[in-house]
C-alpha positions as CSV (number, residue, x, y, z in Angstrom):
1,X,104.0,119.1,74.6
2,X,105.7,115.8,74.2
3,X,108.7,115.5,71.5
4,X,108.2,111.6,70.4
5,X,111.1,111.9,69.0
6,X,113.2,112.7,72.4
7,X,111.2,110.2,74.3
8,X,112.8,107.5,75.6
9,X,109.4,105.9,77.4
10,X,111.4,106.1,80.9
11,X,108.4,106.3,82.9
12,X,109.5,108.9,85.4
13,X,107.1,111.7,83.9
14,X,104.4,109.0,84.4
15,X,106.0,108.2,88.3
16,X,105.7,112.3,88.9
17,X,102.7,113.7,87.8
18,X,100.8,114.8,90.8
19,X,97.5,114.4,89.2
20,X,98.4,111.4,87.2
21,X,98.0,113.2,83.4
22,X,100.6,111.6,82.0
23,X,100.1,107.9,80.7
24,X,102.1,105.7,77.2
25,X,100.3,106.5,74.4
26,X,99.7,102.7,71.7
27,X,103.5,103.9,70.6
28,X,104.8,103.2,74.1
29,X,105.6,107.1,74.4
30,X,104.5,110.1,77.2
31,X,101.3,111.6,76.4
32,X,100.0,114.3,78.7
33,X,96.1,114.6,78.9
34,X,95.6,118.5,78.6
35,X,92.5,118.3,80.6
36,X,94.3,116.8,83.9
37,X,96.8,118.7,83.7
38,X,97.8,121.4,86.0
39,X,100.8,123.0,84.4
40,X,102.7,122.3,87.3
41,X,106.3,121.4,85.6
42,X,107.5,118.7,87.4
43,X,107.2,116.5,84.7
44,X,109.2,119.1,82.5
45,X,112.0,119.3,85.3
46,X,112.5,115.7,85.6
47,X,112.5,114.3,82.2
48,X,116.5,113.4,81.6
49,X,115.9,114.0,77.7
50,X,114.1,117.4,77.8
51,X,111.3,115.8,75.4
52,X,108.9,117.5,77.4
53,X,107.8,121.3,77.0
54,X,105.2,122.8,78.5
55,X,104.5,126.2,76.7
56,X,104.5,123.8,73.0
57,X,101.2,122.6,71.7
């Protein structure tokens, strides 16, 4: 769901999330918790480096 490559730890994923599912993983990039989150795509829609995709695994 998150490319760790294209992560640039920005924090506005983080800022967005409606239901607060996103958090910094130990190697300071996005991870989404699957169980929180609601599919809703605003975290897909605002991330400037397109590192996150929702219909990826």
């Amino acid at each position: 769901m998150v490319d760790k490559e294209k992560c640039i730890s920005c924090g506005t994923c983080v800022s967005i999330c409606p239901v607060g599912a996103i958090s910094f993983g130990e190697d300071g990039k996005a991870v989404i918790d699957k169980g929180k989150c609601i599919r809703c795509g605003s975290c897909q829609a605002c991330c400037p480096v397109e590192a996150i995709d929702l219909d990826k695994e």
